[in-house]
VOVO-819782 format. One record per atom (N, C-alpha, C): x, y, z; residue number from 0; atom name. Coordinates in steps of 0.02 Angstrom, whole numbers, plus 50000, padded with zeros to 5 digits. Atoms other than C-alpha are relative to their C-alpha. Example, Ala and Ser with C-alpha at 12.3 -4.5 7.8 and 13.67 -1.06 7.14 Angstrom:
<sites>
+-------+-------+-------+-----+------+
:    c1 :    c2 :    c3 : seq : atom :
+-------+-------+-------+-----+------+
: 50045 : 49941 : 50000 :   0 :    N :
: 50615 : 49775 : 50390 :   0 :   CA :
: 50045 : 50060 : 50000 :   0 :    C :
: 49958 : 49941 : 49997 :   1 :    N :
: 50684 : 49947 : 50357 :   1 :   CA :
: 49961 : 50055 : 50037 :   1 :    C :
+-------+-------+-------+-----+------+
</sites>
This chain:
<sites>
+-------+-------+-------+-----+------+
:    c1 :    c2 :    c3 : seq : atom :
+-------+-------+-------+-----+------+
: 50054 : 49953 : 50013 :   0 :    N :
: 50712 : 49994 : 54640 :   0 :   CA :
: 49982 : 49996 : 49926 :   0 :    C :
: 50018 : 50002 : 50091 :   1 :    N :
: 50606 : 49974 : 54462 :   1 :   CA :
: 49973 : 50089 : 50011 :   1 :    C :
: 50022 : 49932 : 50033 :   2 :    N :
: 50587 : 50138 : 54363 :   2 :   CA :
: 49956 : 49983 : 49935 :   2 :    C :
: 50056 : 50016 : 50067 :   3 :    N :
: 50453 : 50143 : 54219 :   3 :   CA :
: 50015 : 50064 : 49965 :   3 :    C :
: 50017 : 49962 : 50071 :   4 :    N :
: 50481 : 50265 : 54061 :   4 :   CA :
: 49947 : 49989 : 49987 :   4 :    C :
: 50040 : 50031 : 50061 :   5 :    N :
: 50359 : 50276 : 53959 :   5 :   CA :
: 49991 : 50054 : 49951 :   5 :    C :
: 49989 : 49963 : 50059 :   6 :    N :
: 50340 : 50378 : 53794 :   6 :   CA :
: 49943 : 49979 : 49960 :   6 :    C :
: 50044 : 50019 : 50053 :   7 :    N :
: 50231 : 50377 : 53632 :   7 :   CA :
: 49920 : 50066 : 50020 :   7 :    C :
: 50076 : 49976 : 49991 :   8 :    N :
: 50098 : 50488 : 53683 :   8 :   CA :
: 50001 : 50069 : 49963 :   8 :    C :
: 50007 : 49930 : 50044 :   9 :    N :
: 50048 : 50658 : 53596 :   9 :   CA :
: 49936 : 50023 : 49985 :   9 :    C :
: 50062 : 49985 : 50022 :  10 :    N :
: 49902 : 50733 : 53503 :  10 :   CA :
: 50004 : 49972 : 49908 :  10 :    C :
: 50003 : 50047 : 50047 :  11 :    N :
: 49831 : 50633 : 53380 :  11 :   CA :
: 49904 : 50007 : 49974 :  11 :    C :
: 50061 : 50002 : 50001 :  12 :    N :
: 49659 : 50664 : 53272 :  12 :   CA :
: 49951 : 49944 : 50002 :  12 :    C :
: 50036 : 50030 : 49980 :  13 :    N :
: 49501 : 50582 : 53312 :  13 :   CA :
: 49987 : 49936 : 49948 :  13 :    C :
: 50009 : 50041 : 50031 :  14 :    N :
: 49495 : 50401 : 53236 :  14 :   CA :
: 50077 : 49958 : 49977 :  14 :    C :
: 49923 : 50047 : 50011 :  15 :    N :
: 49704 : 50389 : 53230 :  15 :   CA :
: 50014 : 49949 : 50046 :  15 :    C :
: 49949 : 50045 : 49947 :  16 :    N :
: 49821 : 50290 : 53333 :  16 :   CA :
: 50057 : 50018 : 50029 :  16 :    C :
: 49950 : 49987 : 49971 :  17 :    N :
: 49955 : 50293 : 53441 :  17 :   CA :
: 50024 : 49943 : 50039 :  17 :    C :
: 50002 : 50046 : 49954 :  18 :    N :
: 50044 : 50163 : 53543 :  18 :   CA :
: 50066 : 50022 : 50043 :  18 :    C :
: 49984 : 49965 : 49932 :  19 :    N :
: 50113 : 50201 : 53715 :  19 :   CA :
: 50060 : 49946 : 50022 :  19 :    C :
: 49920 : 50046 : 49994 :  20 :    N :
: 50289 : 50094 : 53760 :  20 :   CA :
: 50021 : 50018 : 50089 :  20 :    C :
: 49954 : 49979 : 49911 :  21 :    N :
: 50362 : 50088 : 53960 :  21 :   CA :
: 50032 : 49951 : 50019 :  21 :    C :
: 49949 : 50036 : 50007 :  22 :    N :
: 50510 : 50035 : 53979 :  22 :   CA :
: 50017 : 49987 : 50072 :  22 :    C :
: 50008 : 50013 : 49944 :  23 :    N :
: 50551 : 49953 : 54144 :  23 :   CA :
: 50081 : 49977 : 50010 :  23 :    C :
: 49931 : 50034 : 49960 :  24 :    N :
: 50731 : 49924 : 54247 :  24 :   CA :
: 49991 : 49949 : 50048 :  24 :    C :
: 49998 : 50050 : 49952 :  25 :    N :
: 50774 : 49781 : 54373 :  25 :   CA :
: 49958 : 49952 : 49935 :  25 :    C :
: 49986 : 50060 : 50022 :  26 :    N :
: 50749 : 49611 : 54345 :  26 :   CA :
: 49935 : 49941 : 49985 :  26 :    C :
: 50047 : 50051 : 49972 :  27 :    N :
: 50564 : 49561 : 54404 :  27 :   CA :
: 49943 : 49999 : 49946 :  27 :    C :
: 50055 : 49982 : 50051 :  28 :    N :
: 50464 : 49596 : 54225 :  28 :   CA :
: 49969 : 49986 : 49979 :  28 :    C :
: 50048 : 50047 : 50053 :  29 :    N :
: 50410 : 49452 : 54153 :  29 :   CA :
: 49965 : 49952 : 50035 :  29 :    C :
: 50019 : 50047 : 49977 :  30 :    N :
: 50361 : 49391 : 54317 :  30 :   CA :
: 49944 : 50024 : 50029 :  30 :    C :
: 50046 : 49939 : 49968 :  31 :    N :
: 50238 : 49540 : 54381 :  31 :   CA :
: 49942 : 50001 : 49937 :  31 :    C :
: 50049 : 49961 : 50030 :  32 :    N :
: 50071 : 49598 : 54336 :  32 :   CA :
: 50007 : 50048 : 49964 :  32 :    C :
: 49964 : 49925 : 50019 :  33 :    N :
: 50056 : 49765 : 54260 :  33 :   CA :
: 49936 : 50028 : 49951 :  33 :    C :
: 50063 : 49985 : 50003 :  34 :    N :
: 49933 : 49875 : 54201 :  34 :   CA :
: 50006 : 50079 : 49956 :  34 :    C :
: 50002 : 49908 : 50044 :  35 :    N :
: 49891 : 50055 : 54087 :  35 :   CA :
: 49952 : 50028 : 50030 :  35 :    C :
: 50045 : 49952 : 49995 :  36 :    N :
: 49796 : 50187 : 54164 :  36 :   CA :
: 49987 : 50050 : 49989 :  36 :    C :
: 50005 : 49937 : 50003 :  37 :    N :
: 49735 : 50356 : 54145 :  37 :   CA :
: 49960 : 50042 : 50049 :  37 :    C :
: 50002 : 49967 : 49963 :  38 :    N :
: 49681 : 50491 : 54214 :  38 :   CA :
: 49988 : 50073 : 49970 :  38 :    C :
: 50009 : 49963 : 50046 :  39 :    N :
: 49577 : 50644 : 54124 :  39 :   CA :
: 49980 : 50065 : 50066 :  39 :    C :
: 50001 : 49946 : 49934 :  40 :    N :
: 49566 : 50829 : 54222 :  40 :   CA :
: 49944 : 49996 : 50033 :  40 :    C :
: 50070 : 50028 : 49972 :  41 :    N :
: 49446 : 50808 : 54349 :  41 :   CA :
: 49971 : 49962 : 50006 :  41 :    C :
: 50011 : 50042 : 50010 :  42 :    N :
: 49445 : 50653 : 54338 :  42 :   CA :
: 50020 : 49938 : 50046 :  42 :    C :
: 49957 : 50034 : 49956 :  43 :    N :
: 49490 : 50510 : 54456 :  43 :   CA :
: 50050 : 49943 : 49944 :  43 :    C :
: 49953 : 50066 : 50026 :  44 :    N :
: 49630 : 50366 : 54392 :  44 :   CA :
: 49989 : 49947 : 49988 :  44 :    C :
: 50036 : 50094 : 50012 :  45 :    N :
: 49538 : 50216 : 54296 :  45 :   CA :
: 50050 : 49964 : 49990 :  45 :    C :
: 49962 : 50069 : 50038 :  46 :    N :
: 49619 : 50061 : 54241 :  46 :   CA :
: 49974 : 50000 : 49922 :  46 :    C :
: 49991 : 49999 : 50062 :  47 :    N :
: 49631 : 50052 : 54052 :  47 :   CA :
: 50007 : 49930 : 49981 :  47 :    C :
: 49962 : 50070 : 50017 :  48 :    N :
: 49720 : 49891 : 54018 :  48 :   CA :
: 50039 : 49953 : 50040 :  48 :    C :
: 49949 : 50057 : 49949 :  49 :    N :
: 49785 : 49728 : 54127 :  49 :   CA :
: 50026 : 49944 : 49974 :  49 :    C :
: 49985 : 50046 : 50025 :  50 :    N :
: 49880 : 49600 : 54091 :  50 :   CA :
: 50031 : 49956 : 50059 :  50 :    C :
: 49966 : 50009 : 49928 :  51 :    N :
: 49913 : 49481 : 54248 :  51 :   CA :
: 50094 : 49966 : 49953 :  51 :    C :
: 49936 : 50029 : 49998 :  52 :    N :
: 50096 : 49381 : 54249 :  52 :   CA :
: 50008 : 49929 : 49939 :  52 :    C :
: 49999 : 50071 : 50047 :  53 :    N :
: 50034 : 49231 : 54141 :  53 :   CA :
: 49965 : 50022 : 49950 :  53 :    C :
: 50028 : 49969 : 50057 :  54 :    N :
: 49957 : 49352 : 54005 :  54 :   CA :
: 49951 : 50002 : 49994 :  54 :    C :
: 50085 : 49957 : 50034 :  55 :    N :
: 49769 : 49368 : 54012 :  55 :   CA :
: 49999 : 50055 : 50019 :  55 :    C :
: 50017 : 49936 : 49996 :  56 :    N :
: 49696 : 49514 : 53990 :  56 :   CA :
: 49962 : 50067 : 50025 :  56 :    C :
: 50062 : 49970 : 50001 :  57 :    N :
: 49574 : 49633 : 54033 :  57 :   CA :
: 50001 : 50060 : 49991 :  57 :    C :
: 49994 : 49959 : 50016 :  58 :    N :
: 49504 : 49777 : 53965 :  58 :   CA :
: 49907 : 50054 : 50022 :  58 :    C :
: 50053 : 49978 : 49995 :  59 :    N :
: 49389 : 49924 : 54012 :  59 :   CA :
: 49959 : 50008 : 49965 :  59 :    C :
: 50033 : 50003 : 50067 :  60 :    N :
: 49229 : 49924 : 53934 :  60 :   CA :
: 50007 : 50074 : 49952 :  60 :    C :
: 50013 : 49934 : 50059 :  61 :    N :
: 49266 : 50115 : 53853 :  61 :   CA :
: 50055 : 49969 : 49924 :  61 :    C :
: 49924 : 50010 : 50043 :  62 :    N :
: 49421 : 50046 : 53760 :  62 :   CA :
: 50026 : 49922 : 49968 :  62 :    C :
: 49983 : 50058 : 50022 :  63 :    N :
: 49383 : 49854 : 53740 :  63 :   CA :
: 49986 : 49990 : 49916 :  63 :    C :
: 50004 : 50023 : 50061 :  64 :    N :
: 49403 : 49810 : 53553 :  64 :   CA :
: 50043 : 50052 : 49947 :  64 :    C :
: 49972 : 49951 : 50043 :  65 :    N :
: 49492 : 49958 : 53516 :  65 :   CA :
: 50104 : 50004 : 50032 :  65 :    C :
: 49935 : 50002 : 49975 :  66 :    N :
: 49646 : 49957 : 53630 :  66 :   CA :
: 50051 : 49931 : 50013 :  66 :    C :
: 49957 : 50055 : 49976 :  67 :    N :
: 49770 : 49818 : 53656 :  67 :   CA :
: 50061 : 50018 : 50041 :  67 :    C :
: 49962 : 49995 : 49981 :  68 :    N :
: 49898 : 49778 : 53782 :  68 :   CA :
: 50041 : 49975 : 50010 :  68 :    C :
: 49937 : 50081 : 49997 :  69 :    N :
: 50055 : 49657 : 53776 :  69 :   CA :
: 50073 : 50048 : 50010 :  69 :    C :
: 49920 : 49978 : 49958 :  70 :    N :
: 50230 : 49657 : 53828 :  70 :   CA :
: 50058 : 49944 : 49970 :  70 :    C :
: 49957 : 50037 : 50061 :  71 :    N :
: 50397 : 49595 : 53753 :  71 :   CA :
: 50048 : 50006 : 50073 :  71 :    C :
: 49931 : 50021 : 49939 :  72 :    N :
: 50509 : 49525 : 53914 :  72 :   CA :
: 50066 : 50001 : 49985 :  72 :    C :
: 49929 : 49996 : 50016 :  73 :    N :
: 50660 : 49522 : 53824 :  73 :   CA :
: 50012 : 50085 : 50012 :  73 :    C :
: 49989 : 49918 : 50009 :  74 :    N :
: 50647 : 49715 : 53804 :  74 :   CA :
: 49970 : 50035 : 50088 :  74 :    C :
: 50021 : 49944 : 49914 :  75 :    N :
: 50588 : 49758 : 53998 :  75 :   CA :
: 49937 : 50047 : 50002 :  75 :    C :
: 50061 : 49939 : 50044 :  76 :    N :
: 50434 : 49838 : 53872 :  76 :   CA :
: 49931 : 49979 : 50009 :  76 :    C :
: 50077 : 50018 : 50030 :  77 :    N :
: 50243 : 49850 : 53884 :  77 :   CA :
: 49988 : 50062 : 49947 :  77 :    C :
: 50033 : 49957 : 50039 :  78 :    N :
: 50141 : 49927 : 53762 :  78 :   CA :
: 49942 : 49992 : 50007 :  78 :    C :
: 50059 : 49960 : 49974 :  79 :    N :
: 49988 : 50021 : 53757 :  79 :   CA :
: 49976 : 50004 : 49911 :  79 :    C :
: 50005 : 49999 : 50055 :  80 :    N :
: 49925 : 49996 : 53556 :  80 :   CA :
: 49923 : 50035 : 49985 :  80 :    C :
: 50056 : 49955 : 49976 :  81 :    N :
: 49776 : 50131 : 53551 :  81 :   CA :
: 49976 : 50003 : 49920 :  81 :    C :
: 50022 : 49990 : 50068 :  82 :    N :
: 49673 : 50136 : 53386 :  82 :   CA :
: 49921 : 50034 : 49998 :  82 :    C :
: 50075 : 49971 : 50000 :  83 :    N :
: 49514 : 50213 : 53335 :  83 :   CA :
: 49982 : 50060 : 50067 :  83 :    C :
: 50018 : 49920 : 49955 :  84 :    N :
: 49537 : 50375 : 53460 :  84 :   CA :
: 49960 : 50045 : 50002 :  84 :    C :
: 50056 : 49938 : 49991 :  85 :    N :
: 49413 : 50476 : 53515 :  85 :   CA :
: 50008 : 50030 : 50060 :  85 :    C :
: 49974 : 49933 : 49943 :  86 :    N :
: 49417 : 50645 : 53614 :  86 :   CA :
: 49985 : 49976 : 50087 :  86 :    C :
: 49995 : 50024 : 49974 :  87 :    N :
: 49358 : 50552 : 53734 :  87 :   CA :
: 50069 : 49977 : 50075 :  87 :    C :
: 49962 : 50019 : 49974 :  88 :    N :
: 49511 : 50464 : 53770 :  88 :   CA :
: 50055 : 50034 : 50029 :  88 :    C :
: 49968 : 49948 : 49990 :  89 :    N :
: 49603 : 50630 : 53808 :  89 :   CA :
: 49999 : 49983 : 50067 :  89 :    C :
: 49963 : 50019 : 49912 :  90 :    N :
: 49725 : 50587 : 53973 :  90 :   CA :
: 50052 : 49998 : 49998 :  90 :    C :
: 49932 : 50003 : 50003 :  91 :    N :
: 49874 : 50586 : 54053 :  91 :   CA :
: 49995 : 49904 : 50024 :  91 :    C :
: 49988 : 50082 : 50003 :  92 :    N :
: 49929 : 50388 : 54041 :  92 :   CA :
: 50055 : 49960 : 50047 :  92 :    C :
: 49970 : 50041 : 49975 :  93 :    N :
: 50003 : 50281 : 54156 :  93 :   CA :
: 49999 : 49950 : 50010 :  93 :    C :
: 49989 : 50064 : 49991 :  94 :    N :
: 50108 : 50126 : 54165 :  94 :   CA :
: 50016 : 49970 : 50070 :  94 :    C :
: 50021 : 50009 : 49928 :  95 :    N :
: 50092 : 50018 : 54320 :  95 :   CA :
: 50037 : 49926 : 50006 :  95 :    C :
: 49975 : 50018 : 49995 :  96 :    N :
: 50203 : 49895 : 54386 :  96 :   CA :
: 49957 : 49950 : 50075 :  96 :    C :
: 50031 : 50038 : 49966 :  97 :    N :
: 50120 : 49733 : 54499 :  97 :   CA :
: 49943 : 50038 : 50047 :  97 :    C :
: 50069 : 49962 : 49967 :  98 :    N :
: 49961 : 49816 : 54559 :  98 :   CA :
: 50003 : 50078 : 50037 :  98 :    C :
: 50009 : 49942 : 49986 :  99 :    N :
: 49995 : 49983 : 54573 :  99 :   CA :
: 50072 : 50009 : 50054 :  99 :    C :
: 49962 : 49959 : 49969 : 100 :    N :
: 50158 : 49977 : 54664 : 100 :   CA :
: 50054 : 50033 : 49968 : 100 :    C :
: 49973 : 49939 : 50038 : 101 :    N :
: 50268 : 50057 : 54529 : 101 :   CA :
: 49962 : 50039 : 49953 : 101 :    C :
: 50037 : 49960 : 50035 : 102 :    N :
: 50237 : 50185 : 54425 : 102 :   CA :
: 50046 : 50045 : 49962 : 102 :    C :
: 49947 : 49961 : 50056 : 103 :    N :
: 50294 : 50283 : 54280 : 103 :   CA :
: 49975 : 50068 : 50004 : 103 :    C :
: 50008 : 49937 : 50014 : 104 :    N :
: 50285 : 50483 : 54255 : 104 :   CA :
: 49910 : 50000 : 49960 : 104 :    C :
: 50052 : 49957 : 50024 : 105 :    N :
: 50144 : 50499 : 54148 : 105 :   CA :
: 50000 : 50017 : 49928 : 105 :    C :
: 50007 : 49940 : 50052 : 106 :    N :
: 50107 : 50538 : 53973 : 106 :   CA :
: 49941 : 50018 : 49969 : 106 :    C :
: 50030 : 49978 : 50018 : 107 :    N :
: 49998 : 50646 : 53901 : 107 :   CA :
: 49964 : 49985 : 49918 : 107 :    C :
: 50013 : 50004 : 50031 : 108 :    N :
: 49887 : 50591 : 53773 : 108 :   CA :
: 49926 : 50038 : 49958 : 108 :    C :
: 50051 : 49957 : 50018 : 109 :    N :
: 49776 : 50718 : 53667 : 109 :   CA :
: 49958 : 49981 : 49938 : 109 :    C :
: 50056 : 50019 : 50080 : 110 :    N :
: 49623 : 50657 : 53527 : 110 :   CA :
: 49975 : 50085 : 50003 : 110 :    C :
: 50040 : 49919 : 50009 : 111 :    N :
: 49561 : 50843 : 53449 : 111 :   CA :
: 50033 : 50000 : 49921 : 111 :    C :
: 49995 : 50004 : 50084 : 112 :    N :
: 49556 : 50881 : 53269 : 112 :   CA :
: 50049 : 50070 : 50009 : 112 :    C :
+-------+-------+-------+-----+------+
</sites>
């Protein structure tokens, strides 16, 4: 069974950064897809950031040029590298494990002055 952590999230004013980390168990990490989404109140669950198994990328157009997403296989780790925030981007964040079949808790990320 994979479990996903993930951490880094908080409130952060409009124009900072933050970068988002989920840490993954079992064995299958560097061989899977995997993906960042969110999810704002009232809101349905977009895709944010993808990265398939052989590393390209893709990114939604609210967040392309501003967000990046890569992953360090030795560490079981993706990251979520968020810059230039705007209130906007206010959501709870999730990490996503080969197309949506794992999944991590959730964290909450707040842009507001």
């Amino acid at each position: 069974q994979v479990q996903l952590v993930e951490s880094g999230g908080g409130l952060v004013q409009p124009g900072g950064s933050l970068r988002l980390s989920c840490a993954a168990s079992g064995s299958i990490f560097s061989s899977i897809a995997m993906g960042w989404y969110r999810q704002a109140p009232g809101k349905q669950r977009e895709l944010v950031a993808f990265m398939t198994s052989g590393g390209s990328t893709n990114y939604a157009a609210s967040v392309k040029g501003r967000f990046t997403i890569s992953r360090d296989n030795a560490k079981n780790t993706m990251y979520l590298q968020m810059n230039s925030l705007k209130p906007e981007d206010t959501a709870v964040y999730y990490c996503s494990l080969n197309y949506g079949q794992y999944w991590g808790q959730g964290t909450q990320v707040t842009v507001s002055l």
